[in-house]
Biopython code that builds the backbone (N, CA, C, O; Angstrom):
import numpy as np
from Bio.PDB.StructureBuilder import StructureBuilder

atoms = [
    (1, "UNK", "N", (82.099, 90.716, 109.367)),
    (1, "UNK", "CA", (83.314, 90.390, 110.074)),
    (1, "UNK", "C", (83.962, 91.657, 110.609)),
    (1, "UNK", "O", (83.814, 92.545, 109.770)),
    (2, "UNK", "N", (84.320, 91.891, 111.190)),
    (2, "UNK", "CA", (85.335, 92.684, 112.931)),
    (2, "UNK", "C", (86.314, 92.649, 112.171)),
    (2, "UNK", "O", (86.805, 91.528, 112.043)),
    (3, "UNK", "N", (87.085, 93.976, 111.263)),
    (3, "UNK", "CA", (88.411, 94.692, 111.304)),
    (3, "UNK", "C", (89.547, 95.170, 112.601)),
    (3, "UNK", "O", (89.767, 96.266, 113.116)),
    (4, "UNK", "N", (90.317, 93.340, 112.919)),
    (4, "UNK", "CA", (90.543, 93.924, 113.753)),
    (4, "UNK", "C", (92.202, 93.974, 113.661)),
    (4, "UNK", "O", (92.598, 93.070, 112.926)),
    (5, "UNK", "N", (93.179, 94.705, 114.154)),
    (5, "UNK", "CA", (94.221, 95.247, 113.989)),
    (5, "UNK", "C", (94.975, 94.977, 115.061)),
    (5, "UNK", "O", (94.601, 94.724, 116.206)),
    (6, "UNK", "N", (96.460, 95.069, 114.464)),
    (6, "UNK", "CA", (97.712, 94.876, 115.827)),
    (6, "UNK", "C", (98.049, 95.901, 116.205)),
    (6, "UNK", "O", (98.623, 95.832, 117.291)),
    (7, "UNK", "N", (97.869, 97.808, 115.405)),
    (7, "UNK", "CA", (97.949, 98.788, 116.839)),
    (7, "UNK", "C", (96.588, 99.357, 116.752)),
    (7, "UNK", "O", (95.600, 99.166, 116.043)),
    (8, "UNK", "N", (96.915, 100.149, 117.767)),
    (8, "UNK", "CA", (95.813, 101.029, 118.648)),
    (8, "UNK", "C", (96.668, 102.433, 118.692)),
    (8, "UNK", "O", (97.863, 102.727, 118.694)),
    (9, "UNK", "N", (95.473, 103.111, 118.726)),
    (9, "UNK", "CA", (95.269, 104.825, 118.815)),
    (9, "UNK", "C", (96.563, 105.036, 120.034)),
    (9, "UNK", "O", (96.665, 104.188, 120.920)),
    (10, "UNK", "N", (97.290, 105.944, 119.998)),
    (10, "UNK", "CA", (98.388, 106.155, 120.825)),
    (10, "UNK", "C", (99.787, 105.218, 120.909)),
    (10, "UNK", "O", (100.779, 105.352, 121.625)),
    (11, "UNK", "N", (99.438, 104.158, 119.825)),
    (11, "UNK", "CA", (100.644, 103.080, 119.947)),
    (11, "UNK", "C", (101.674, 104.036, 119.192)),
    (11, "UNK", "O", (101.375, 105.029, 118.529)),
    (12, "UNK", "N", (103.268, 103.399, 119.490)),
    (12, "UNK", "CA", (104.628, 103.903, 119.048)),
    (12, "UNK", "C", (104.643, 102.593, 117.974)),
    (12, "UNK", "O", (104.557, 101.386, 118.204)),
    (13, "UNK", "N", (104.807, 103.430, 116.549)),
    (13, "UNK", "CA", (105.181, 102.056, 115.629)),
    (13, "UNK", "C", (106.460, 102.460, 114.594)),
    (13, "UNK", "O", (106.840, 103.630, 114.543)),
    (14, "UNK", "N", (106.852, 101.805, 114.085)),
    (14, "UNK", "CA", (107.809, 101.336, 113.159)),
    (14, "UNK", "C", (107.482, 101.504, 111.812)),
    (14, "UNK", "O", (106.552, 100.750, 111.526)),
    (15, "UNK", "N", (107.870, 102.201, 110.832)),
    (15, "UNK", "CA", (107.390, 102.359, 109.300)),
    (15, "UNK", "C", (108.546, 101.212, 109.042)),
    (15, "UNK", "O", (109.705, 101.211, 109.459)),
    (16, "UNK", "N", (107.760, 100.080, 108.093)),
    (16, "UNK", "CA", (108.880, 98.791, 107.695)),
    (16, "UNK", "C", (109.023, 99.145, 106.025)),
    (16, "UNK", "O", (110.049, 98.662, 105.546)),
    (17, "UNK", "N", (108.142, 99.932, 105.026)),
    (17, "UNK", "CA", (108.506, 99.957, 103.863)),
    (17, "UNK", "C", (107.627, 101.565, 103.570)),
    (17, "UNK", "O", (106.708, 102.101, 104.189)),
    (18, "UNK", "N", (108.416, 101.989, 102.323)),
    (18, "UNK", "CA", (108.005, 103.064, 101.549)),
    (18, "UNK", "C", (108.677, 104.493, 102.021)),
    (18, "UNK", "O", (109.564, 104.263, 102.842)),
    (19, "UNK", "N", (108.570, 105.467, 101.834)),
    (19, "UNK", "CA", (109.469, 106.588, 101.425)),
    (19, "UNK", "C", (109.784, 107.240, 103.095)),
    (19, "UNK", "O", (110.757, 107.986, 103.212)),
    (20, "UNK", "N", (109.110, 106.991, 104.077)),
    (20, "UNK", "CA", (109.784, 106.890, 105.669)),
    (20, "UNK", "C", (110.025, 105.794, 106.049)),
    (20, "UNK", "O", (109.882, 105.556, 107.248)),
    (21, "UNK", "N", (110.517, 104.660, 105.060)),
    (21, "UNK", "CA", (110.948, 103.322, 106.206)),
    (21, "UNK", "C", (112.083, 103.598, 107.074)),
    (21, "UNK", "O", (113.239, 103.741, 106.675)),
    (22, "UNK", "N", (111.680, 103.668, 108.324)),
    (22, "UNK", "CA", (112.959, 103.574, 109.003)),
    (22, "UNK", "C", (112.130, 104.275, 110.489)),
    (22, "UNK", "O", (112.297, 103.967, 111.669)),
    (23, "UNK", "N", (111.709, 104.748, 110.208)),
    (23, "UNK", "CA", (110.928, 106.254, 110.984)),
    (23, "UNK", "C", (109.851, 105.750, 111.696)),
    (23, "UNK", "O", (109.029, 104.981, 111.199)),
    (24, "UNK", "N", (109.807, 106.310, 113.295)),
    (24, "UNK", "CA", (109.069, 105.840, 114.483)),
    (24, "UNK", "C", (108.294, 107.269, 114.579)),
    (24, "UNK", "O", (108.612, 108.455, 114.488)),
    (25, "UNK", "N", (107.007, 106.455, 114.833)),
    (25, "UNK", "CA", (105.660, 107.718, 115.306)),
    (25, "UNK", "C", (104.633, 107.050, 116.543)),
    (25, "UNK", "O", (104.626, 105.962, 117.119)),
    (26, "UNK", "N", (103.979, 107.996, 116.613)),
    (26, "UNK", "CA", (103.329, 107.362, 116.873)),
    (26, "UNK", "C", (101.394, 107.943, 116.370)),
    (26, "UNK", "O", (100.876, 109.025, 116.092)),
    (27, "UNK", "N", (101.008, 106.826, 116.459)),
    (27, "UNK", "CA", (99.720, 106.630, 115.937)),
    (27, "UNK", "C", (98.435, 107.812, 116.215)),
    (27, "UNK", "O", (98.196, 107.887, 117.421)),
    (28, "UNK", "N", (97.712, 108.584, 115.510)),
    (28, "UNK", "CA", (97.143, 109.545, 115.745)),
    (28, "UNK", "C", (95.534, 109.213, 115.623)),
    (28, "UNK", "O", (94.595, 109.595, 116.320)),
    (29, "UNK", "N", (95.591, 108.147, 114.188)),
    (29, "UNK", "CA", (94.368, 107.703, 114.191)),
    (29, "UNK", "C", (93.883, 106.519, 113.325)),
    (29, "UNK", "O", (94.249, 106.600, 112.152)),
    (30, "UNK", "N", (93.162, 105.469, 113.635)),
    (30, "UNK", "CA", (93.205, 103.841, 112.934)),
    (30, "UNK", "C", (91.792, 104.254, 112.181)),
    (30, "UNK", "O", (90.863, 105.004, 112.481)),
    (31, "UNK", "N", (92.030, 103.557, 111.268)),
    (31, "UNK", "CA", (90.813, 103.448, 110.224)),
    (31, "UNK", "C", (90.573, 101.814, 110.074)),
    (31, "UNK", "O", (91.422, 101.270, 109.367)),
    (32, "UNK", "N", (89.703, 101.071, 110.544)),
    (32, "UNK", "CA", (89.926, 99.553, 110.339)),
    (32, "UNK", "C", (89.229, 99.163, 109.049)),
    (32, "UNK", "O", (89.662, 98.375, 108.209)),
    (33, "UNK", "N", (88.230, 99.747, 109.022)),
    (33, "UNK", "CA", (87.836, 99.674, 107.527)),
    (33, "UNK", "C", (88.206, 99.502, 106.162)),
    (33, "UNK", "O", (87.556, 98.980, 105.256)),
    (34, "UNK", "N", (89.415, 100.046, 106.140)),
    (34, "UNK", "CA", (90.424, 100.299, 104.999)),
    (34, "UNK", "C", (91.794, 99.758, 105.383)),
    (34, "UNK", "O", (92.785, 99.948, 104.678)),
    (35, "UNK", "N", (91.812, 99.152, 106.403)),
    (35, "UNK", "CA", (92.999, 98.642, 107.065)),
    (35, "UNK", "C", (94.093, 99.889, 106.807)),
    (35, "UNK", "O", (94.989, 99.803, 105.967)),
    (36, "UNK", "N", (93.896, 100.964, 107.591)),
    (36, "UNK", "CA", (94.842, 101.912, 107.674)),
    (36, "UNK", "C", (94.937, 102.919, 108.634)),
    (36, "UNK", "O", (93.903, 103.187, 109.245)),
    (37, "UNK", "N", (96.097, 103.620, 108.934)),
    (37, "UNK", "CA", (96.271, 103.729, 109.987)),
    (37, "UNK", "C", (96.857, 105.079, 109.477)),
    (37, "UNK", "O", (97.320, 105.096, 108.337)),
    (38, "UNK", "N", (96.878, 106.524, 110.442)),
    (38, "UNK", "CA", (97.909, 108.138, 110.322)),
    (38, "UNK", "C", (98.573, 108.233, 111.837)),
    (38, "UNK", "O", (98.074, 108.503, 112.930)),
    (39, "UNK", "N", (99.930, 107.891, 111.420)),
    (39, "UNK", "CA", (100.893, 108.235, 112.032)),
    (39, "UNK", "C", (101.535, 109.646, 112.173)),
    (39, "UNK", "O", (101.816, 110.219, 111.121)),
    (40, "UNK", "N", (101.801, 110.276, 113.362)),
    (40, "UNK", "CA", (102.469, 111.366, 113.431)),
    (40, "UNK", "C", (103.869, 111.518, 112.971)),
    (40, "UNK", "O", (104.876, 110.947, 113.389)),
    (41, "UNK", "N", (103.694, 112.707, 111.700)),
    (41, "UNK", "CA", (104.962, 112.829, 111.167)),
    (41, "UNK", "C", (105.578, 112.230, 109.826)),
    (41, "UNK", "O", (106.636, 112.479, 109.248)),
    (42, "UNK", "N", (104.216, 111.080, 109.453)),
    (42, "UNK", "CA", (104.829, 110.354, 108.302)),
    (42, "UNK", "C", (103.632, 110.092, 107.251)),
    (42, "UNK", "O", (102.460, 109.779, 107.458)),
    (43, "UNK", "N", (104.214, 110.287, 106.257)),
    (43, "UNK", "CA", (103.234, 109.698, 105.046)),
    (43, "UNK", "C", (102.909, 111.270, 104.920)),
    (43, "UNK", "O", (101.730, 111.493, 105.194)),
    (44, "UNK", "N", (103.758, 112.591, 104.525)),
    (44, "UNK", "CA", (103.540, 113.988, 104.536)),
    (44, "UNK", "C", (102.965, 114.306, 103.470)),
    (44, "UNK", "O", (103.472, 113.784, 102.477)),
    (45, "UNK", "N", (101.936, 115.086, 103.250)),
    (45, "UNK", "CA", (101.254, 115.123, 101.818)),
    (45, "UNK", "C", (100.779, 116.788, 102.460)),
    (45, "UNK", "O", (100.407, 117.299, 103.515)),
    (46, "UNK", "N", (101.153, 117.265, 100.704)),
    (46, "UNK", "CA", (100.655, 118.579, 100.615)),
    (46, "UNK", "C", (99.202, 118.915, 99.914)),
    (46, "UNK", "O", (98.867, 118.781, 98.737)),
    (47, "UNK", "N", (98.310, 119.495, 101.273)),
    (47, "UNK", "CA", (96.911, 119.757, 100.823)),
    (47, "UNK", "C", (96.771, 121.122, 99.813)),
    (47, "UNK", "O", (97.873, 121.667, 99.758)),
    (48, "UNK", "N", (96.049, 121.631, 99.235)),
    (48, "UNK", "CA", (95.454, 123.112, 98.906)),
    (48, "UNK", "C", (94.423, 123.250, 99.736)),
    (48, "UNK", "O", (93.583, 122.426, 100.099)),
    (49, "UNK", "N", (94.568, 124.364, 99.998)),
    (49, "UNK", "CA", (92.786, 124.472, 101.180)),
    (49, "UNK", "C", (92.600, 125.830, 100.669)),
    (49, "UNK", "O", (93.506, 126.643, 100.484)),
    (50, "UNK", "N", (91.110, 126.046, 100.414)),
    (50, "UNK", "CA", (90.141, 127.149, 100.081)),
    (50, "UNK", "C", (89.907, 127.718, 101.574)),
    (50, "UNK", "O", (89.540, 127.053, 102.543)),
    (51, "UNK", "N", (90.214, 129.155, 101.540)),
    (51, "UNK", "CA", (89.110, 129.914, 102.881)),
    (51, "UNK", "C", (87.468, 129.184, 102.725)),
    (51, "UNK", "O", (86.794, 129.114, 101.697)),
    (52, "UNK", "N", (87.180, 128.778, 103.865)),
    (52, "UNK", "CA", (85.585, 128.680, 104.220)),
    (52, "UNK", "C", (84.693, 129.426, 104.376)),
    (52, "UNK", "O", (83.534, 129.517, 103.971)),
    (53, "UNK", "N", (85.907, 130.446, 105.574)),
    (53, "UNK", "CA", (84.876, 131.905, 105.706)),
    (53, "UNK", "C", (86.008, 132.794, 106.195)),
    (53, "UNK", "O", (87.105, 132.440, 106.625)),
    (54, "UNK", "N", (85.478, 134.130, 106.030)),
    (54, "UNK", "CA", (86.069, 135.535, 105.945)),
    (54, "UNK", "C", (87.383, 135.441, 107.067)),
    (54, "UNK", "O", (88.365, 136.085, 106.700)),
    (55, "UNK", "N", (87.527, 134.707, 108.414)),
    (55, "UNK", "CA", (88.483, 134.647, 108.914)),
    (55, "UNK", "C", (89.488, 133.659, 108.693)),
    (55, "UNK", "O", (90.619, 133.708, 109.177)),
    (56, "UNK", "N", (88.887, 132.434, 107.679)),
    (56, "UNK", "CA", (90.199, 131.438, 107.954)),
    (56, "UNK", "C", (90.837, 131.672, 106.453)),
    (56, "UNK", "O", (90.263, 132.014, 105.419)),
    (57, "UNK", "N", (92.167, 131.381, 106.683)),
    (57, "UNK", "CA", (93.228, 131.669, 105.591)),
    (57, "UNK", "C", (93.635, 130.374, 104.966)),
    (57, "UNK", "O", (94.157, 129.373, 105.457)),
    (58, "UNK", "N", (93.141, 130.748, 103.391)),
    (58, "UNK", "CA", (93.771, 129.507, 103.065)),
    (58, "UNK", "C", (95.235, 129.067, 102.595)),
    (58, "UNK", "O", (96.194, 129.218, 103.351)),
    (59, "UNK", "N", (95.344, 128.621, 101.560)),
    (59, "UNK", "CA", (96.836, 128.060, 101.104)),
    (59, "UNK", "C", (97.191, 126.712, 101.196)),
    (59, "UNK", "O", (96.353, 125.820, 101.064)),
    (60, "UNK", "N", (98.802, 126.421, 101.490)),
    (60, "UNK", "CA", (99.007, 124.851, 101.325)),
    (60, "UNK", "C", (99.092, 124.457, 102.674)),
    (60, "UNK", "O", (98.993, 125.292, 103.574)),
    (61, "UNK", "N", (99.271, 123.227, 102.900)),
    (61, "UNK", "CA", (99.072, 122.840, 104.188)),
    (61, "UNK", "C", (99.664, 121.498, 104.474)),
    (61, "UNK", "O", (99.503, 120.545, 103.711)),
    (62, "UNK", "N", (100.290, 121.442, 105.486)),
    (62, "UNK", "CA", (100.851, 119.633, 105.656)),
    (62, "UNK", "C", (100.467, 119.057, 106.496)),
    (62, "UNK", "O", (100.758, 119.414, 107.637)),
    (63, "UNK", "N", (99.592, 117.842, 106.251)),
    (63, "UNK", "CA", (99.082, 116.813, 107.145)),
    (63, "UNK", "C", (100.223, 115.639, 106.842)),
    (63, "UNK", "O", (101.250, 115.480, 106.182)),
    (64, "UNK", "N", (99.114, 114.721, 108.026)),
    (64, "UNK", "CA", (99.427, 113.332, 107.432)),
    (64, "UNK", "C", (98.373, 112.562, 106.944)),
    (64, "UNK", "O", (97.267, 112.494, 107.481)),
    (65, "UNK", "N", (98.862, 111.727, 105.481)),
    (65, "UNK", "CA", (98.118, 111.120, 105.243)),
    (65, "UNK", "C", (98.011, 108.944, 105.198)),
    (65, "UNK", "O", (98.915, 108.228, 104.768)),
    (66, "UNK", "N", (97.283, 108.675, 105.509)),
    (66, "UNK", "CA", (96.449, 107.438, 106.005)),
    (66, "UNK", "C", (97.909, 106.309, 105.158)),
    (66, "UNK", "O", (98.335, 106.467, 104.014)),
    (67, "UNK", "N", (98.391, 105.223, 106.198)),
    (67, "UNK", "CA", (99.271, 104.363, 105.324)),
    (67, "UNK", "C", (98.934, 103.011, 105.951)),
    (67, "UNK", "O", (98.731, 102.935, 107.162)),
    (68, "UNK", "N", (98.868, 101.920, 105.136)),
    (68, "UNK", "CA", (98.627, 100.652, 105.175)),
    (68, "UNK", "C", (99.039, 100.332, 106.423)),
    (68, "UNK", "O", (100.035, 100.935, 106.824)),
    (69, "UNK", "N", (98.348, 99.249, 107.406)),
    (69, "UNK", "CA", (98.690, 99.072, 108.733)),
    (69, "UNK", "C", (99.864, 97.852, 108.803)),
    (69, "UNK", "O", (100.438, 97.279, 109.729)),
    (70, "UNK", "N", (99.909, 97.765, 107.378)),
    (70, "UNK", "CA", (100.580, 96.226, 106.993)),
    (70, "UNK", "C", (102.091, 96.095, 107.339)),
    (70, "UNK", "O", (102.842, 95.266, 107.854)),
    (71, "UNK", "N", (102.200, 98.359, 106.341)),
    (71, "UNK", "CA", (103.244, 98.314, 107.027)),
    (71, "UNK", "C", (104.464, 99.007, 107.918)),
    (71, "UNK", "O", (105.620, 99.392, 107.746)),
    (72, "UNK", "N", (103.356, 98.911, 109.108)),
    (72, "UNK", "CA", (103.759, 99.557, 110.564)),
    (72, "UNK", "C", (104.162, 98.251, 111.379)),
    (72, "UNK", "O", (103.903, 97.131, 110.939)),
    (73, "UNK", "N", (104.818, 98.462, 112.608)),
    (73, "UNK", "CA", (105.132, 97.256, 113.612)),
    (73, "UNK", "C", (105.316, 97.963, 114.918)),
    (73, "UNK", "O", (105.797, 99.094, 114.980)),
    (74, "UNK", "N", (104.968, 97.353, 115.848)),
    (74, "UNK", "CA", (104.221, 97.992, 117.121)),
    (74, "UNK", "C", (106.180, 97.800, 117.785)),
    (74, "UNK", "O", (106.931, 96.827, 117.847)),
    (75, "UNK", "N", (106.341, 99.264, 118.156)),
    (75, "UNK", "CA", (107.466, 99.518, 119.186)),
    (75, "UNK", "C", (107.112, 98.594, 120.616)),
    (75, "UNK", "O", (105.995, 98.875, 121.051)),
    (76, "UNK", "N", (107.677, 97.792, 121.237)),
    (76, "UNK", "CA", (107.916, 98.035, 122.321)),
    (76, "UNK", "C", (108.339, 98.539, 123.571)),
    (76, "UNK", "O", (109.481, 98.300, 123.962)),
    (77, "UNK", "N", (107.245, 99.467, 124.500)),
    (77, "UNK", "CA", (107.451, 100.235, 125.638)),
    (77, "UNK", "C", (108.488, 99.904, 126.180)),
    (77, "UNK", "O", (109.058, 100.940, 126.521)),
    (78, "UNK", "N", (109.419, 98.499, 126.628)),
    (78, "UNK", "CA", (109.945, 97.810, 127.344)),
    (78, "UNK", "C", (110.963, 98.212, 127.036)),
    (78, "UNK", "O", (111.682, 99.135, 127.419)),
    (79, "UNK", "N", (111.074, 96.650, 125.493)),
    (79, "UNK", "CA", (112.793, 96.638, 125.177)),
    (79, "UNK", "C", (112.998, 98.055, 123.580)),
    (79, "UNK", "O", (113.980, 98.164, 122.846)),
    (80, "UNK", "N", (112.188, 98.576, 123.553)),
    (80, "UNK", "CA", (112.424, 99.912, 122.898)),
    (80, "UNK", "C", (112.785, 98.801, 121.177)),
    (80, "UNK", "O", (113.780, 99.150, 120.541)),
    (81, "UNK", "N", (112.260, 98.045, 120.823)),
    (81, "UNK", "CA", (112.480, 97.248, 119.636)),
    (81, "UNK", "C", (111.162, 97.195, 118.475)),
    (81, "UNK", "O", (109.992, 96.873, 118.684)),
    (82, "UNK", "N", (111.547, 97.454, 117.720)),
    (82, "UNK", "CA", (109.599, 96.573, 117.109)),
    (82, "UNK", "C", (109.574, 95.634, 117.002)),
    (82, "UNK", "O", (110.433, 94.983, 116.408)),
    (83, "UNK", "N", (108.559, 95.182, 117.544)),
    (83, "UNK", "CA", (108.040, 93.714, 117.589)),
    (83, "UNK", "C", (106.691, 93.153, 116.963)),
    (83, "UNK", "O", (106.082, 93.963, 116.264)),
    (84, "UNK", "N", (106.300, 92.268, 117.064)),
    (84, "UNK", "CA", (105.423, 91.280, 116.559)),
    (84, "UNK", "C", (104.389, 91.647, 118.019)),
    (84, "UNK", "O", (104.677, 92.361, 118.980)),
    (85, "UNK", "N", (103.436, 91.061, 117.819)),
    (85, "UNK", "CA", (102.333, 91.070, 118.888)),
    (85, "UNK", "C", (101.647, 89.887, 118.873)),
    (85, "UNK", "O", (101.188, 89.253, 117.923)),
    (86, "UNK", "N", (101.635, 89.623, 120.311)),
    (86, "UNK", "CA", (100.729, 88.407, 120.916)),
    (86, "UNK", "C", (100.054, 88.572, 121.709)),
    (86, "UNK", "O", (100.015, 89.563, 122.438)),
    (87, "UNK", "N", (99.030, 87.156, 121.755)),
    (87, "UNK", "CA", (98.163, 87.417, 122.621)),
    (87, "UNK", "C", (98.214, 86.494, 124.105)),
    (87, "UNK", "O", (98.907, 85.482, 124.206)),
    (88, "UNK", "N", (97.520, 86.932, 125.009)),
    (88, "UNK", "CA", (98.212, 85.998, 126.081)),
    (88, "UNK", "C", (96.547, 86.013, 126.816)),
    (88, "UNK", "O", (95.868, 87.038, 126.769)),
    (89, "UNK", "N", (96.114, 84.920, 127.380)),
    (89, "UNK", "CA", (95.205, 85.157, 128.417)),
    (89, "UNK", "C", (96.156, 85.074, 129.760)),
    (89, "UNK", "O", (97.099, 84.318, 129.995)),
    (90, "UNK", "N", (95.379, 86.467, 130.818)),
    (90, "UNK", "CA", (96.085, 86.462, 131.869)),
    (90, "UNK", "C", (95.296, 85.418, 132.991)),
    (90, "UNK", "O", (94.440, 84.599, 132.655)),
    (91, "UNK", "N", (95.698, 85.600, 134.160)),
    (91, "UNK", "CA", (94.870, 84.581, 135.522)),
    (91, "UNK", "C", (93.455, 84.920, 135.710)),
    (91, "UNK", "O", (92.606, 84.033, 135.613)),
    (92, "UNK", "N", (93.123, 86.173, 135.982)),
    (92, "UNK", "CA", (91.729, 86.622, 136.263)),
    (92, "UNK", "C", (90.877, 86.758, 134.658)),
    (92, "UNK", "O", (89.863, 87.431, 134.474)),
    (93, "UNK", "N", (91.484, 86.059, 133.776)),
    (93, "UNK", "CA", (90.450, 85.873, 132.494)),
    (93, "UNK", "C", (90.547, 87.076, 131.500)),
    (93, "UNK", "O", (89.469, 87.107, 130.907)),
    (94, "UNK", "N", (91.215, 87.900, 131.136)),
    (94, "UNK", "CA", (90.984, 89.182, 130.427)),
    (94, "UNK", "C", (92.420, 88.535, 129.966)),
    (94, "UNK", "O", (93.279, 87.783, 130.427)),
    (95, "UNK", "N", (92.099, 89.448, 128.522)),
    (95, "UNK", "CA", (93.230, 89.233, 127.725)),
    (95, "UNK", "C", (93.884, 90.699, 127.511)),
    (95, "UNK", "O", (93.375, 91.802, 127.714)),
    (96, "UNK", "N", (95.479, 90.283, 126.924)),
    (96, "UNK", "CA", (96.216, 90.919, 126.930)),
    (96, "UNK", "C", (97.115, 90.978, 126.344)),
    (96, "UNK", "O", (97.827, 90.043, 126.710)),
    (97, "UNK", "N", (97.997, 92.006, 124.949)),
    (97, "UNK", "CA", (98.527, 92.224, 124.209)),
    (97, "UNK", "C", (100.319, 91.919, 125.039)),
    (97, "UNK", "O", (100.651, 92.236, 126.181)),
    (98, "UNK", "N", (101.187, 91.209, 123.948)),
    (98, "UNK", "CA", (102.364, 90.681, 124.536)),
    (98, "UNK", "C", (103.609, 90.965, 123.675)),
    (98, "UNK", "O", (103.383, 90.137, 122.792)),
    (99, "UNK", "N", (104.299, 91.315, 123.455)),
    (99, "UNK", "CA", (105.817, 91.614, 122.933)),
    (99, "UNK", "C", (106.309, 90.305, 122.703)),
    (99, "UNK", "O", (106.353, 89.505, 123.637)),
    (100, "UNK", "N", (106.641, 90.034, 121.695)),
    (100, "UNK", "CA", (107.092, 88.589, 121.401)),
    (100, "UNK", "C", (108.732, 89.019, 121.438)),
    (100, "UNK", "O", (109.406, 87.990, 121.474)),
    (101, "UNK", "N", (109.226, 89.741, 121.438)),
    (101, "UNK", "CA", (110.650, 89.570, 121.809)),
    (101, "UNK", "C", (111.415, 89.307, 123.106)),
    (101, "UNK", "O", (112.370, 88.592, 123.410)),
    (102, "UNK", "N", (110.312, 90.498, 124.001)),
    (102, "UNK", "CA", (110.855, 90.602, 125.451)),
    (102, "UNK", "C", (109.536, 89.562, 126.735)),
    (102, "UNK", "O", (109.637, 89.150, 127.891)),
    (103, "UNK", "N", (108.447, 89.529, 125.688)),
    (103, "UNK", "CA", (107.771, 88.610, 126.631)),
    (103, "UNK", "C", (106.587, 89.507, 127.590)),
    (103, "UNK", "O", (105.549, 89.046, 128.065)),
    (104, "UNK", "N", (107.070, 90.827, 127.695)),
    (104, "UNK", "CA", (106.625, 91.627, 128.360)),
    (104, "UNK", "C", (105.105, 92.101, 127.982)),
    (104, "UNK", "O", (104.963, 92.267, 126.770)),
    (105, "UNK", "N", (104.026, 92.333, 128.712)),
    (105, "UNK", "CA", (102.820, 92.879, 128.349)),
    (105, "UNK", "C", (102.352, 94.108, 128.066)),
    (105, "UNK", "O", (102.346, 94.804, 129.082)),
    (106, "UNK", "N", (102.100, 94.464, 127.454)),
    (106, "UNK", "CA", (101.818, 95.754, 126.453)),
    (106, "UNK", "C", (100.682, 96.764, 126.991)),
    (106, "UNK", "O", (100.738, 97.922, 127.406)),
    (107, "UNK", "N", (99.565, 95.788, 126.801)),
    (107, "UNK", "CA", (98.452, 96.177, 127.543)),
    (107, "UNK", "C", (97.521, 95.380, 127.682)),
    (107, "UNK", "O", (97.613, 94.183, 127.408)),
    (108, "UNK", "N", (96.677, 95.843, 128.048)),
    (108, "UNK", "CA", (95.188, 94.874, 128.816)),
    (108, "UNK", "C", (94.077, 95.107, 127.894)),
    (108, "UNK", "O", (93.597, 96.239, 127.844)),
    (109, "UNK", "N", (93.653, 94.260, 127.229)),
    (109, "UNK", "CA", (92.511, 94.436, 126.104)),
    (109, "UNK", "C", (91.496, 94.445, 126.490)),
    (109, "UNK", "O", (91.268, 93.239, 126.588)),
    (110, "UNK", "N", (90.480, 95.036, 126.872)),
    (110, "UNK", "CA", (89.520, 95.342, 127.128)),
    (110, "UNK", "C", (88.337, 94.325, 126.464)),
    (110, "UNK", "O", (87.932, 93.271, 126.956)),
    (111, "UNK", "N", (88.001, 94.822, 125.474)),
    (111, "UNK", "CA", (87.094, 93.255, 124.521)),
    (111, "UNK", "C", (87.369, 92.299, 124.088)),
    (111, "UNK", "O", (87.872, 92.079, 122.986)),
    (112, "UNK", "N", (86.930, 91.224, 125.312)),
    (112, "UNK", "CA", (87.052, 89.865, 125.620)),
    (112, "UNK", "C", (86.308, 88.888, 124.730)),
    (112, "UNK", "O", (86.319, 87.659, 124.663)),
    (113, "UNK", "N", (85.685, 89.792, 124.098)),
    (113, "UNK", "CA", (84.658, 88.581, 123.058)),
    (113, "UNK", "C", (85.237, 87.779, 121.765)),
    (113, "UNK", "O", (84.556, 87.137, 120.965)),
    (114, "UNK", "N", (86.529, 87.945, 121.745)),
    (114, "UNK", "CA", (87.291, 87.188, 120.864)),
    (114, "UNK", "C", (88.069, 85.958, 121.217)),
    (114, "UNK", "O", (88.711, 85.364, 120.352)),
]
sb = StructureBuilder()
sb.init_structure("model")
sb.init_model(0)
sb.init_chain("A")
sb.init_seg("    ")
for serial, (resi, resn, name, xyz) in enumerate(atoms, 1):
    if name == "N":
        sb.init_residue(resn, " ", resi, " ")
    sb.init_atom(name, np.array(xyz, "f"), 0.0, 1.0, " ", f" {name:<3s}", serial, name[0])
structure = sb.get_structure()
């Protein structure tokens, strides 16, 4: 079975629970596998990193690390809100991601095989 998810790589989302709820990023990179998702800026975790080789320096380091997609909620471009996501078939047959608040279309989904 197809892990498939309500954002995408470059989406603006909404943290709805845990120690940044409140806090808008946006999306850097989806893991569907694990149903999870790294947002820019949130979920901050401090690495240790070893030098590899003679020029790189190690020490501590701050990424982001990987948070449940469950619970993010896709900003809308439009009405600037988070929203829910729908799906809509358009006229010429391709489908397309929809803002359930403002109605407005999000984007154009590319794989139609669903």
């Amino acid at each position: 079975m197809k892990n498939k998810l309500h954002v995408k790589k470059g989406d603006n989302v909404y943290v709805l629970s845990g120690k940044d709820r409140g806090k808008k990023g946006k999306v850097l990179d989806v893991i569907p596998s694990k149903r999870m998702v790294i947002v820019e800026g949130i979920n901050m975790v401090t690495r240790h990193v070893k030098p590899r080789n003679q020029y790189q320096q190690g020490g501590l380091v701050n990424q982001e690390a990987p948070i449940y997609v469950d619970k993010v909620m896709l900003v809308c471009d439009k009405c600037g809100a988070p929203t829910k996501v729908g799906k809509k078939y358009l006229e010429n047959g391709s489908k397309a991601r929809v803002c359930k608040k403002c109605g407005e279309i999000i984007d154009i989904v590319k794989d139609t095989t669903d």
